[in-house]
C-alpha positions in Angstrom: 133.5 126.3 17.9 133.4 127.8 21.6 131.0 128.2 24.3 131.3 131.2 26.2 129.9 131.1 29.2 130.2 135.0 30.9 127.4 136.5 31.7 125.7 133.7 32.6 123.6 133.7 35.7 125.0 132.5 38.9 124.1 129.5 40.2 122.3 129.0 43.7 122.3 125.3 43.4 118.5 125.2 43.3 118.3 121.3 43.9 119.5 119.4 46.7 122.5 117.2 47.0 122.0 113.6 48.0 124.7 115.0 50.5 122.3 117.1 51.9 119.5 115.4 52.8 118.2 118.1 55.5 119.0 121.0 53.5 116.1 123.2 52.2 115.8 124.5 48.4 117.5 127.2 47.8 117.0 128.6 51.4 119.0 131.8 52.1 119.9 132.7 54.8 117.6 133.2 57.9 116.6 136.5 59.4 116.9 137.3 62.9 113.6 136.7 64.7 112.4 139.6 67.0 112.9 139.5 70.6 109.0 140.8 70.4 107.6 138.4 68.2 103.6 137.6 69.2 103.3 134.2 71.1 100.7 133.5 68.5 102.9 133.8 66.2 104.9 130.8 67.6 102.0 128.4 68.6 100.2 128.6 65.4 103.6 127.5 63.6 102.7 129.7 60.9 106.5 131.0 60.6 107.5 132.8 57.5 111.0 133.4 56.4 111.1 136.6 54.2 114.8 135.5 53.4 113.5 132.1 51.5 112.9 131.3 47.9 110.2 128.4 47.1 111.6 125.9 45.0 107.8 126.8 43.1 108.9 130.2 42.5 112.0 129.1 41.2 111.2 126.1 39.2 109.4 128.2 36.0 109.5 127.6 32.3 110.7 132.0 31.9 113.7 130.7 34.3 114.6 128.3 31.9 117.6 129.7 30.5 118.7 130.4 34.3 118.5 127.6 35.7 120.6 125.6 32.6 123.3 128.5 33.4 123.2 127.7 37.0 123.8 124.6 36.8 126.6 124.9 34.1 128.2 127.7 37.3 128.5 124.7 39.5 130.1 122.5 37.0 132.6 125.4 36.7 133.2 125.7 40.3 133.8 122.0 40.8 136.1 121.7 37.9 138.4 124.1 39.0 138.8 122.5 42.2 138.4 118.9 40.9 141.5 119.9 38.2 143.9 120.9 41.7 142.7 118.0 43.7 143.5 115.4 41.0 146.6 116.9 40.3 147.6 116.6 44.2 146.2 113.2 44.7 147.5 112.2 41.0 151.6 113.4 40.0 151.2 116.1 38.8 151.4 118.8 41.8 152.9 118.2 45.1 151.9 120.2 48.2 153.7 123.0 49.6 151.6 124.4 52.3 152.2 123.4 56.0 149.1 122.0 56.8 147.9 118.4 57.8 144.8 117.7 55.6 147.6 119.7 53.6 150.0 116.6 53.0 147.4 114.1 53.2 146.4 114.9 49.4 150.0 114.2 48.2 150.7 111.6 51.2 148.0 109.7 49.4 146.5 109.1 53.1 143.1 110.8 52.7 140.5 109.7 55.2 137.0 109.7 54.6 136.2 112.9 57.1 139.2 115.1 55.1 137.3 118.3 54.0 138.0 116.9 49.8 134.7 115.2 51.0 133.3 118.2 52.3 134.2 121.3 51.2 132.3 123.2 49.0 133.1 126.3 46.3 133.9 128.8 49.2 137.4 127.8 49.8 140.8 127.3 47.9 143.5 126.0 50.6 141.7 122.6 50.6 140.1 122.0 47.9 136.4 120.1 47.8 135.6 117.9 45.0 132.8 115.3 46.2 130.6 117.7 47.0 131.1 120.6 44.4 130.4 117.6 41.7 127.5 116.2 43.4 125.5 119.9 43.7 126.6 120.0 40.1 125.1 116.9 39.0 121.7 117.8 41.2 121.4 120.8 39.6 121.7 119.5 35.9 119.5 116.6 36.4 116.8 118.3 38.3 117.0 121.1 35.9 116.9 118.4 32.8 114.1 117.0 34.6 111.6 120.0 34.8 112.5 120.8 31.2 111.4 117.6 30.0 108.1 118.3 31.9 107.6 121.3 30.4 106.7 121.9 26.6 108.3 124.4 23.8 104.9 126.5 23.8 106.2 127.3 27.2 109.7 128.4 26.6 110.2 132.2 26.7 110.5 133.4 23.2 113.3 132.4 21.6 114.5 129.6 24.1 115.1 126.2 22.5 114.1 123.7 25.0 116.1 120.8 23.2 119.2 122.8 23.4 118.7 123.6 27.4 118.2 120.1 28.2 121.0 118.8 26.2 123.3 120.9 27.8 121.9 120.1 31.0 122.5 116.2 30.0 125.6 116.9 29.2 127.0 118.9 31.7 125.1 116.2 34.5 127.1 113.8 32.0 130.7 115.3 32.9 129.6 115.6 36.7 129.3 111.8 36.8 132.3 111.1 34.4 134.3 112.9 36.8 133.5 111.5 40.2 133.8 108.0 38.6 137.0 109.2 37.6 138.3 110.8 41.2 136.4 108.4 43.9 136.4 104.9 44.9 132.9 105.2 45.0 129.9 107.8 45.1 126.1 108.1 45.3 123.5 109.5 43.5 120.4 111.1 45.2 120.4 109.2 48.8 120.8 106.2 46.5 123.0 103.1 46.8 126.6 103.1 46.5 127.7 103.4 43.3 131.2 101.7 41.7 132.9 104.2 39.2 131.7 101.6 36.5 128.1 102.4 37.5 129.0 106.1 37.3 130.3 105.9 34.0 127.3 103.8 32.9 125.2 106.5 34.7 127.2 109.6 32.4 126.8 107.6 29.6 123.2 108.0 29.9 122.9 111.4 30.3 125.2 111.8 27.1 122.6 110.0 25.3 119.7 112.0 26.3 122.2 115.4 25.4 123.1 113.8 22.3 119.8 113.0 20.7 118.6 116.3 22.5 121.5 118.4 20.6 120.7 116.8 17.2 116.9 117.3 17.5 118.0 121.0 18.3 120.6 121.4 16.1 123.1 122.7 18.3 126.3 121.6 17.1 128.8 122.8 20.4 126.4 120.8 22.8 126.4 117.4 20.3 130.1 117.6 20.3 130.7 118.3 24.0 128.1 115.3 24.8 130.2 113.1 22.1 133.4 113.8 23.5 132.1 113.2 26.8 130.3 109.6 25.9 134.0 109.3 24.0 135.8 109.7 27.7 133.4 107.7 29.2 133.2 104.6 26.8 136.9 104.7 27.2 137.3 104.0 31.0 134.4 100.9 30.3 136.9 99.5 28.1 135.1 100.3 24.9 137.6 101.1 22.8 136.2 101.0 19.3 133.1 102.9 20.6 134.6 105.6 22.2 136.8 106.2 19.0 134.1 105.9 16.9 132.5 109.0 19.0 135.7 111.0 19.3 136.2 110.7 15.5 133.0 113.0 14.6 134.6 116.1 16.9 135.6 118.6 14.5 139.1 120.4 14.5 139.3 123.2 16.9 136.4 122.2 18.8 136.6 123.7 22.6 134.8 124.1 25.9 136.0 126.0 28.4 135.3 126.2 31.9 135.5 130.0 32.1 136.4 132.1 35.6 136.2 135.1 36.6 139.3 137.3 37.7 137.2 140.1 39.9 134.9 137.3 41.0 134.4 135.0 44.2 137.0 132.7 45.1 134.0 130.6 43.7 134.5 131.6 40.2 138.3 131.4 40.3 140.7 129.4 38.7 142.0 127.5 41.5 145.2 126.5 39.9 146.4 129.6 39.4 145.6 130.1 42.8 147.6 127.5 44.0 150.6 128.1 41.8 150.9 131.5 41.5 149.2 133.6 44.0 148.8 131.8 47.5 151.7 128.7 47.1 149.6 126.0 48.3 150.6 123.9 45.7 153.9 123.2 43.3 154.2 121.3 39.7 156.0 118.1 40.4 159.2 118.0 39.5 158.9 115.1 36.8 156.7 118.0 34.4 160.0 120.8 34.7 162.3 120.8 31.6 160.3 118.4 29.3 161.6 118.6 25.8 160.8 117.5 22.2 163.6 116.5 20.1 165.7 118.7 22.0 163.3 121.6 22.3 161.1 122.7 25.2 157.6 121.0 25.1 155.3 124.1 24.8 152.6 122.1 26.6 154.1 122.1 29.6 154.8 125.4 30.8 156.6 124.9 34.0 158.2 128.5 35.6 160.5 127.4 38.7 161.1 130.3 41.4 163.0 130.6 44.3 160.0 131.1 46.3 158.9 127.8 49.1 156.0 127.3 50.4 155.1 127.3 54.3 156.3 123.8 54.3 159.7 125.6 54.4 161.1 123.1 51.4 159.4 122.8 48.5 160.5 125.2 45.8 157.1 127.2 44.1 156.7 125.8 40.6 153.9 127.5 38.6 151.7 126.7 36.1 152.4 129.0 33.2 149.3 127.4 31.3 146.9 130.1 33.1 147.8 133.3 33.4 145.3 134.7 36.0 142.7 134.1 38.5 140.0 134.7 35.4 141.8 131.7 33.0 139.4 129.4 31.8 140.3 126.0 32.1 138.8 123.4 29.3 136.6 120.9 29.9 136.7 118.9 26.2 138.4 120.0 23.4 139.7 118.6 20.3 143.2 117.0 21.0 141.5 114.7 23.7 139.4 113.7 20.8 142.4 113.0 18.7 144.2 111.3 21.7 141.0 108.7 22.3 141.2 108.0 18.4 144.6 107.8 18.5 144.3 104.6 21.2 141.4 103.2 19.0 143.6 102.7 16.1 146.2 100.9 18.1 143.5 98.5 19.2 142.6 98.0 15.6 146.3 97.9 14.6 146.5 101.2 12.6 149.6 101.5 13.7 150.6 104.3 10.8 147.1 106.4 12.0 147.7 106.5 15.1 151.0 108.0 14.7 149.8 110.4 12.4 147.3 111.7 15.3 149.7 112.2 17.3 152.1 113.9 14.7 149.1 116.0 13.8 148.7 117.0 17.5 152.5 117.8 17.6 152.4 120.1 14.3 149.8 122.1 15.5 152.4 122.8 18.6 155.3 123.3 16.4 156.7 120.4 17.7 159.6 117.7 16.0 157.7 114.6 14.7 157.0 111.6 16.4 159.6 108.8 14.5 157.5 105.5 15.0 159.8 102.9 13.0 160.2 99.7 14.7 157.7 100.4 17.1 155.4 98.0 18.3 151.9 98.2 19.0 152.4 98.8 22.9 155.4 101.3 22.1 152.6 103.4 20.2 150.1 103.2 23.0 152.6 104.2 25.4 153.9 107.1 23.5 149.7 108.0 23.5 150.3 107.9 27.1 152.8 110.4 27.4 151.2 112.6 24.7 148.5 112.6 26.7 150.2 113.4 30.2 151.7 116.4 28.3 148.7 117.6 26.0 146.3 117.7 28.5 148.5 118.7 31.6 146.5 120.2 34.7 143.1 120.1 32.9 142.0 116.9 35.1 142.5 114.1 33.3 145.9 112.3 34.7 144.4 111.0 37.7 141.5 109.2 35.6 144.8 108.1 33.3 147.0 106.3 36.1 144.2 104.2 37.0 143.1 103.6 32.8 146.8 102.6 32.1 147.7 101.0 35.6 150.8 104.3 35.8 153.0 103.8 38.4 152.7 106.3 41.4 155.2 108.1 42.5 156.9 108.2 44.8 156.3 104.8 45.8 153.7 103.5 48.2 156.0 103.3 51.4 157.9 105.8 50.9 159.3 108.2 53.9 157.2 111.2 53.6 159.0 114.3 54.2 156.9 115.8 57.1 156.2 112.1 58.8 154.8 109.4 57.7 154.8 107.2 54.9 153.2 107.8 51.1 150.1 105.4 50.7 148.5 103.9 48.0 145.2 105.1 48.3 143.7 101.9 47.0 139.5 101.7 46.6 138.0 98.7 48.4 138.4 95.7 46.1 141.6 97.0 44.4 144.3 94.4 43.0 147.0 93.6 44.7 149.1 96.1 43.1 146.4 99.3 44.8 144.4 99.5 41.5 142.1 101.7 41.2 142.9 104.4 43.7 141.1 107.2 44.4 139.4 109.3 47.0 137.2 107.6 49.6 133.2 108.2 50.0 133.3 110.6 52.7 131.8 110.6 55.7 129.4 112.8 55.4 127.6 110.9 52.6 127.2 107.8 54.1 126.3 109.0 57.8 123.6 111.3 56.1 122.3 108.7 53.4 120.0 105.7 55.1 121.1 103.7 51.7 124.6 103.5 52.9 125.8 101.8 55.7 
């Protein structure tokens, strides 16, 4: 049960960002005006730009099917960026490219004007992630929006309506679940400030909308994305029970990717790979080389060390084996997450015997040894979830969301001598405990100078 998502249309963003406040739909860019040009022309105001695209023109029940891919291409692009800048800010890669804004990501000392704010799908040294997430989130909801407005008489032939606006739910869904995930705090068309608990309670309504939307249509791969998703999100608001209750109902083998494109824009490519393997921006931290499994290597953590460094001039390149090229899709929900958030729901209801058959499950299907749980206690199973976890779903963007759920220790420690000046920090959110929990990446700059909501 895949989605495959090539040949889709590529996405313009046709909605604007509440980043963007002065930004004009879906304006290309501007033609040169000639030096010749009537004066007429210029007191009447009655300017045209032949290079622009009214939002009118755009916004039509035959685009439907466009528009939903569209905004599925920006989800794309932010993931693959969202999974590196995670990864840095998280343990899982360290940096290994000479550059200031560089070390801040693994420094933990990220200010709110570094480009991870900023930058956008263009670009692969610095990776954006606010505002990749935030066009992608526009775009869904605006595009749920009109397709709600508009009815199935209107639909080109063919075109189920309840299936495009569930997937536009749900993909708006994992926009939200993510920047709750990544940043101390976010906001939502020029709105207030929102706390990652109110982004989580905003995703979980947009996977309520996808999933009555999916049923309604029958799409099966849309109602078990949106239920994994509501899973993920009623697990960081504590809801244990709920969110295995949701994650229970994903079937085996069930998979989304977040597909790339090899040949395509830097855009479209996996940005991991990119970092690992082609331009050494980035290295696998040290603690994921040479995991084993009673005695054997752990499969799921495909760590090749070479002899190259990076510009830094000491960190050894260690690359991601898990993608192979630039074109690697990268998934966005699959199957053992499911198994993994039941797995923590039957240690809450002391099923001791079924969680450990989850993960045992899990292992098999790795060719893995078994996971011996005698004499365990209930917080030695949920810790071994922990660690299954970590390794299952290595460098698909989950661990940072997972030090902050489980309180993991970062590493090194806040304090620490940085190698290239400095000291590591913690990162902390406003409001965090005394111990820097949560930590994450700050609301940049440029959404609270350009939103009047936010002061």
């Amino acid at each position: 049960m895949r989605i495959d998502h090539r040949g889709r249309g590529v996405s313009k963003s046709p909605a604007r960002s509440s980043l963007w406040p002065r930004t004009a739909l879906l304006a290309l860019p501007v033609a040169a005006v000639a030096l010749g040009v009537a004066c007429s022309d210029i007191t009447s105001l009655e300017q045209k730009n032949p290079g622009s695209i009214l939002a009118s023109d755009v916004y039509k029940p035959d685009n439907a099917n466009l528009l939903v891919n569209g905004a599925i291409g920006d989800f794309e692009c932010a993931l693959h960026r969202y999974v590196v800048a995670q990864g840095l800010l998280g343990d899982e890669l360290v940096d290994a490219f000479a550059n200031q804004q560089n070390f801040d990501y693994e420094r933990r000392t990220i200010s709110a004007d570094h480009a991870v704010g900023s930058g956008g799908c263009g670009t692969s040294q610095i990776v954006g992630l606010y505002t990749p997430l935030s066009v992608a989130r526009t775009t869904a909801d605006t595009v749920r929006v009109r397709l709600e407005g508009w009815t199935d008489a209107e639909m080109p032939k063919g075109v189920n309506r309840e299936s495009l606006i569930a997937q536009a739910a749900a993909y708006g869904g994992y926009s939200l679940v993510l920047l709750g995930e990544s940043m101390c705090s976010a906001a939502i068309n020029l709105g207030p400030e929102l706390s990652k608990t109110d982004l989580w309670n905003e995703a979980k309504q947009r996977f309520d909308i996808a999933i009555a939307a999916a049923t309604g249509a029958n799409d099966a791969t849309t109602l078990n994305l949106a239920r994994l998703g509501r899973a993920r999100t009623l697990l960081n608001l504590g809801q244990v029970a709920a969110a295995g209750a949701d994650a229970a109902l994903v079937p085996t083998g069930f998979v989304v990717n977040a597909v790339a494109n090899d040949a395509g824009s830097v855009r479209q490519q996996n940005q991991v790979f990119v970092h690992t393997q082609v331009s050494n921006f980035s290295s696998v931290d040290p603690s994921y080389v040479g995991l084993t499994v009673g005695g054997e290597p752990d499969t799921r953590v495909a760590v090749k060390v070479t002899t190259t460094k990076g510009t830094d001039g000491s960190t050894i390149i260690r690359q991601v084996s898990k993608y192979s090229s630039r074109g690697a899709p990268i998934p966005m929900a699959r199957y053992a997450e499911a198994q993994l958030i039941l797995a923590e729901a039957r240690v809450a209801e002391n099923n001791l015997p079924g969680a450990v058959a989850i993960i045992n499950g899990l292992r098999d299907a790795n060719n893995l040894a078994t996971y011996d749980a005698t004499g365990q206690s209930a917080t030695d199973v949920k810790a071994q979830i922990v660690e299954e976890r970590r390794r299952e779903l290595f460098m698909e963007g989950q661990r940072l969301g997972d030090m902050n759920r489980y309180r993991l220790p970062r590493l090194p420690a806040d304090g620490t001598p940085f190698r290239s000046g400095g000291t590591y920090g913690s990162q902390a959110c406003p409001g965090a405990d005394a111990q820097g929990y949560p930590f994450g990446f700050p609301l940049p700059n440029i959404e609270r100078n350009n939103n009047p909501n936010i002061s």
